[in-house]
Every structure is written in C-alpha cells, then in structure tokens.
Legacy VTK file of the C-alpha trace (Angstrom):
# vtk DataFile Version 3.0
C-alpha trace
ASCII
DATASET POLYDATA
POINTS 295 float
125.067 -20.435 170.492
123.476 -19.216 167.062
126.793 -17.087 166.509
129.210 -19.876 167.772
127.726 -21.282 164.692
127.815 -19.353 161.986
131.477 -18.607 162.877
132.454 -22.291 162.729
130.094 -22.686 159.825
132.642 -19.871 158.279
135.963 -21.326 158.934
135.000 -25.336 158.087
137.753 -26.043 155.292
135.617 -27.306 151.934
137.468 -29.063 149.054
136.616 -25.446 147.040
138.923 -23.187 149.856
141.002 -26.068 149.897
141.753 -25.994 146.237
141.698 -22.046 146.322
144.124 -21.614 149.204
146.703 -24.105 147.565
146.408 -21.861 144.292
147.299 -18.852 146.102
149.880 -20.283 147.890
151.105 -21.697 144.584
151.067 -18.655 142.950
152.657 -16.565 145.578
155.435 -19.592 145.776
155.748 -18.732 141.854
156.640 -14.665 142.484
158.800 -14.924 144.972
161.319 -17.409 143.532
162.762 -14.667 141.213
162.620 -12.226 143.741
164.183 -14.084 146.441
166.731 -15.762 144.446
167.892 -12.323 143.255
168.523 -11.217 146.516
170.358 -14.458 147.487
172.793 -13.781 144.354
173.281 -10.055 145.160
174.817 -10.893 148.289
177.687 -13.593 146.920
180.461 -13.324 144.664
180.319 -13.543 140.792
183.465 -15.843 141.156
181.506 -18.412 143.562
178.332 -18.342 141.918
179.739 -19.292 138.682
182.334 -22.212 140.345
179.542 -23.489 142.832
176.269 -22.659 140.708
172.986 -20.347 141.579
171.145 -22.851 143.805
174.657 -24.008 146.022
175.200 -22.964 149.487
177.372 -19.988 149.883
180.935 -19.735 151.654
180.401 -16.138 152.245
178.253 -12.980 151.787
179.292 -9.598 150.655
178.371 -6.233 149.776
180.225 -5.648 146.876
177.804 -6.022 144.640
175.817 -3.074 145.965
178.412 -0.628 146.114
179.887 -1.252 142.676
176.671 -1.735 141.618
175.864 1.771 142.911
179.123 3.498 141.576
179.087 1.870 137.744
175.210 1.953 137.510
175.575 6.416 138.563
172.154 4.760 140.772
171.923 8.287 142.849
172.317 10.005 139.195
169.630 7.687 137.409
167.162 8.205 140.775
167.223 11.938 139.662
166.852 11.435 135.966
163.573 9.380 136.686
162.385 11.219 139.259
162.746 14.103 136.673
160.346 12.577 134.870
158.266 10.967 136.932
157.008 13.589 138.994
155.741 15.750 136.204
154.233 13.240 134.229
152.189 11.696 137.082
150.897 15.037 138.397
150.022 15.916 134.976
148.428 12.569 134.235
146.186 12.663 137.201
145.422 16.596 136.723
144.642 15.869 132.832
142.822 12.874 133.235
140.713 14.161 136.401
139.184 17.022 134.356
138.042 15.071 131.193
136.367 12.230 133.879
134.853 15.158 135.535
133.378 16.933 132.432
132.461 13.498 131.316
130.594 12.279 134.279
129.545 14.862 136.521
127.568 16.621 133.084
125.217 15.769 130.465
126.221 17.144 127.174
125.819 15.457 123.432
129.295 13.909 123.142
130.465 12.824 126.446
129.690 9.681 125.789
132.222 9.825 123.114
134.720 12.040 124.361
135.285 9.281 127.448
135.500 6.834 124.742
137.705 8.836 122.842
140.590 9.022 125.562
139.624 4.974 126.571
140.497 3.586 123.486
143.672 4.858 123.165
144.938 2.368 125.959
144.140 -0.206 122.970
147.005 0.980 120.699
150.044 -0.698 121.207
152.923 1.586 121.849
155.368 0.232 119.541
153.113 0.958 116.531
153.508 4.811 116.403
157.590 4.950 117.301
158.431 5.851 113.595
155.975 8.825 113.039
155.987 9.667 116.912
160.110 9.651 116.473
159.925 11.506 113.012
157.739 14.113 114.843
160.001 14.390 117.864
162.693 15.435 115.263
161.043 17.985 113.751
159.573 19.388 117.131
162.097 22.483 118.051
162.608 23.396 121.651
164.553 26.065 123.919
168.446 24.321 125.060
167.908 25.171 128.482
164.840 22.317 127.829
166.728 20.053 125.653
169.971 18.808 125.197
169.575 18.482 121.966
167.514 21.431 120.939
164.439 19.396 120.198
161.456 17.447 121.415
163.875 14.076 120.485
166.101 13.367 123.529
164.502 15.716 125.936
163.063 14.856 129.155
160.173 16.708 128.451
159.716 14.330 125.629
159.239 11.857 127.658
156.967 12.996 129.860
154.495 13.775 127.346
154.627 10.388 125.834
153.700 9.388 129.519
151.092 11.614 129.874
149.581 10.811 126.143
149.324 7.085 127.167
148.127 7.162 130.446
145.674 9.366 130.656
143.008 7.107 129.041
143.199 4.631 132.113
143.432 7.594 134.581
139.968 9.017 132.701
138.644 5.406 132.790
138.688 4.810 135.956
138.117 8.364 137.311
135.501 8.897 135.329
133.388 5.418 136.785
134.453 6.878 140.061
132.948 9.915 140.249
129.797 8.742 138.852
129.258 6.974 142.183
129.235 10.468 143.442
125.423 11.952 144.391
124.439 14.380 141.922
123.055 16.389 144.378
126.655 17.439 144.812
127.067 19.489 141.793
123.609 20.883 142.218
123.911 22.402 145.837
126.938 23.618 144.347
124.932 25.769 141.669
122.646 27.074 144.194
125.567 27.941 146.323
126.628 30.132 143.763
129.728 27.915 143.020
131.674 28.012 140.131
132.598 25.091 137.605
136.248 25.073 138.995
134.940 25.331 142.696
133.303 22.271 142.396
135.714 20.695 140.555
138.586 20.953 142.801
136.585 21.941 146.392
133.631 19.356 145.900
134.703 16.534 143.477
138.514 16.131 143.937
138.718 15.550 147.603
135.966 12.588 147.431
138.219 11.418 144.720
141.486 10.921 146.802
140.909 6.930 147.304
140.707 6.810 143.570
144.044 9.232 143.137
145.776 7.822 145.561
144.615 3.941 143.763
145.994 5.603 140.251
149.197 6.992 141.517
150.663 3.662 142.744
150.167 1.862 139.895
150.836 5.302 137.688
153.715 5.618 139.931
154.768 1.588 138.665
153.969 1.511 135.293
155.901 5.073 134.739
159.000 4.529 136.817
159.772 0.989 135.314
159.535 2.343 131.415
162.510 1.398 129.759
161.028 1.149 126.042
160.396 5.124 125.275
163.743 5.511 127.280
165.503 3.974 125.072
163.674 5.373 121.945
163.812 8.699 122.596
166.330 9.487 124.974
169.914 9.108 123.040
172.128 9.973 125.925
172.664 7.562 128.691
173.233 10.136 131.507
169.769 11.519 130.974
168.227 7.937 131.287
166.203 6.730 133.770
166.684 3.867 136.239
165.731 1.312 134.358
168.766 1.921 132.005
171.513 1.328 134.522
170.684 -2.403 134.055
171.428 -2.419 130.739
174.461 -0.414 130.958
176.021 -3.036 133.660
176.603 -5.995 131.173
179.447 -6.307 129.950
180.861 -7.258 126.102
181.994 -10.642 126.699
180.405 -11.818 129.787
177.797 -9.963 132.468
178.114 -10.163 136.040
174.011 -11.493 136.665
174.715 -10.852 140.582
175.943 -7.393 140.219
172.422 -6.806 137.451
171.067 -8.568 140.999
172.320 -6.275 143.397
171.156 -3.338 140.731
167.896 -4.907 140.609
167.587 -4.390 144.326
167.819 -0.767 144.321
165.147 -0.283 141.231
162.901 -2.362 142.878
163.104 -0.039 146.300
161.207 2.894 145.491
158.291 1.110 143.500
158.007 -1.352 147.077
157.828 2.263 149.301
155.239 3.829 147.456
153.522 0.736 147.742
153.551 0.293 151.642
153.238 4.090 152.348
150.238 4.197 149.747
148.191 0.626 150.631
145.792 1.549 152.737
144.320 3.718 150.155
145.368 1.966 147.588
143.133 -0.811 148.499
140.318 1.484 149.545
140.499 3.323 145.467
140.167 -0.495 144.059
137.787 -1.866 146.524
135.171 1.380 146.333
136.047 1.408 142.453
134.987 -2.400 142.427
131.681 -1.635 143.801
130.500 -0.005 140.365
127.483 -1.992 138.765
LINES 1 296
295 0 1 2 3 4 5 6 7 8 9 10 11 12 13 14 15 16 17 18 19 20 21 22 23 24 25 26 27 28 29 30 31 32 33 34 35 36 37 38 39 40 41 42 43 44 45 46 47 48 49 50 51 52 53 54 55 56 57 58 59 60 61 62 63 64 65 66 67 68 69 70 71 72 73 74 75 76 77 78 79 80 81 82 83 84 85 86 87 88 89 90 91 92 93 94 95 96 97 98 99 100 101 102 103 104 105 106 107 108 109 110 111 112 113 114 115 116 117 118 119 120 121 122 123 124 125 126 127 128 129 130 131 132 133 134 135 136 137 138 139 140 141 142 143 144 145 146 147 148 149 150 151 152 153 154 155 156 157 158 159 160 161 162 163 164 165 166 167 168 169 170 171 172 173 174 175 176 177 178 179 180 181 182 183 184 185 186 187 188 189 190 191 192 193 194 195 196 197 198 199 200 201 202 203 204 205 206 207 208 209 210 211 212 213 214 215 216 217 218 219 220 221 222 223 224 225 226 227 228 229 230 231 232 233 234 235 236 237 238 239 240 241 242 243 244 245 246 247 248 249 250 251 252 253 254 255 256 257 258 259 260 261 262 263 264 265 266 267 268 269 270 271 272 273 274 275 276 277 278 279 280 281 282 283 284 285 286 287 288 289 290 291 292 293 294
C-alpha cells in the first residue's frame, strides 16, 4: 500500500512538470520545424514549390532532388574528402588529449595544474582571430606533393586536420581529465607494485575505464568536426578536396538557387552525423551522465 503510494505520489502532474513538460515539448516543436520542413521540400519540385509556396499541399513527390543532388554535389566524392579528414583528426584528438588528462590527473607534479589549464583555455579563443597569421604560416609551411596538392601546409588535408586537432584537444583534455580523476588512485598504485610501466597503465589500466568518456567525446568530436565548413573554406582552395559541407555551397546557382535541391543535399549531410549518433547513444549518455556526477 506504502509503494502504491509513493508511485502515485511520483506521477501526480504539479503546475512545475506541467510548465516543464510544455517547455520541452515547445522546444522540441521548435527543432523539428526546420528539419521536417526540409525533408517535405526535398521531396517536391522546385517548379511547384515556387508556383504553390513552401507550406502548400503538394501534387506530387519525387526523387529528383536526391539524385541530382547526389551527381552535381560529387556527395560519394565529398563523403571521402571528409572522411579523409575526419578519421585522423578524431583519433588523434582523443589519443592527444587522453595523454595530457592522464599526466594531468592521474599524477602530482608542480605544473599540472597549469598545464590542464594551459590546453583549457585555448577553447576560449575564437577561431576566426588567428586565420591571418595561422594562413600566413600555412604558406610558408613546405610539405612533400604526394601530401599536398599544393606543395605546402596551405590547401592540404593534412592542414586541416591539425587545425582540428589544435582546437579540440582542450575540450577532449577537459573533460578527460575530470574523468579520470573519478578513477581510485589505488589504480595507478597496484600498478607500481605490479611492476607496471607508465604506458601499461596508461593504455591497459586507465583507457579502458575511460571508454564511456571516449565514446561521449567522439560523437560530439565526430559532430563538431564533420560539419566544419569555416577552416574548409580558409584553407582548402580547391573544391574537389573539400569536405561535405562544401557541396551546399557549390549547389546555388548565380541567378537563382534551387532551396529544395540545397534540401535534398541537406539530407545526405545530415545522415552520417544521425548514425553515429544512434549506433553511439547508449554510451554516449553513459560518458555525460558518469561525467555529470563530478563534484
């Protein structure tokens, strides 16, 4: 009876969930209006849309838009180019960053205080402040043709992926770092009398207690990387080498752009970013939530 109790006691409506519940509905109402009225234009024609308006009630739905979307956007070309640099630059974010949080959290020394501080604050720099001596320094920065089109550090791939890795390692490191201090210090001790070395419990020990926390990063690493389109365009010259996130800029036109073929475009960026997502949740969820419980 006690029980039967406290469970209606739990689901009685009050005018705070009340006023909560309408909130998120509201704002969930709010994000999906783009999103959904993208995919409503994608499917119709650019001729209808513009004689009948967005919001009218199609006469027919097509596939067009997809499949010239797919041919004049090179879509299966730009998917390489960004996984090209997505791949590296997230495995090198997460390796980089992982080392620093561990030096910084799982040892005492006179500056690690500083050193984590060091690689935090550089998230508070915006990125458009260093272009001209970062793009200056690009030009002057030499490098083999068989890595660079262009024979330097400016319009190479690699290029990009250490401006990636620069800026995002300070978050990784962040939140790593606060991570692993929830970790039991006896860890790193048993590993001393066990004759382990630094590396062994780095990558033995520490890193698979870490994987909520990885997996947490490399979602929204995996986001935040695959939808640049600022250093893109700053430092990559040719279109062909481009990421994704290019091709929609490359479908308007001079005079007029088709907005349901940018829809129909918009559609396939938005796929991979909503996989990872799904596939990666569950731990996802589980890196914020344990992450959260940090006093």
């Amino acid at each position: 009876m006690a029980a039967t109790t406290v469970v209606g006691a739990k689901k009685r409506l009050t005018p705070g969930r009340v006023v909560l519940h309408l909130f998120l509905i509201t704002t969930a109402i709010v994000w999906l209006v783009p999103i959904v009225g993208a995919v409503y234009a994608s499917f119709r024609p650019f001729q209808e849309t513009v004689r009948d308006g967005y919001l009218s009630i199609p006469d027919s739905f097509t596939l067009d838009n997809y499949r010239n979307a797919w041919e004049q956007g090179d879509i299966l070309g730009k998917y390489w180019n960004t996984l090209l640099i997505l791949v590296p630059a997230l495995t090198l974010t997460l390796f980089f960053s992982s080392m620093v949080a561990f030096a910084a959290s799982r040892y005492s020394w006179r500056f690690n205080v500083g050193f984590l501080v060091l690689f935090t604050a550089g998230n508070l720099l915006p990125q458009q402040i260093i272009i001209q001596p970062l793009f200056q320094m690009y030009n002057r920065t030499p490098l083999p043709d068989f890595l660079s089109n262009s024979g330097k550090l400016n319009g190479s791939t690699w290029g990009l992926i250490l401006i990636h890795v620069a800026f995002q390692s300070g978050f990784c490191t962040f939140v790593l770092s606060n991570y692993m201090k929830l970790l039991p210090k006896e860890l790193n001790e048993a590993a001393v009398v066990d004759g382990a070395s630094v590396w062994t419990t780095y990558w033995r020990i520490i890193m698979p207690l870490t994987r909520p926390a990885l997996a947490a990063l490399a979602t929204l690493e995996f986001t935040w990387i695959y939808n640049d389109f600022f250093w893109a365009v700053v430092l990559e010259q040719q279109g062909d080498d481009r990421p994704i996130t290019s091709s929609l800029a490359n479908l308007g036109g001079e005079f007029f752009t088709d907005d349901n073929l940018i829809a129909a475009a918009s559609v396939y960026v938005a796929i991979p970013t909503l996989v990872v997502y799904f596939a990666l949740q569950k731990h996802f969820i589980a890196g914020l939530t344990l992450g959260a419980n940090k006093g």
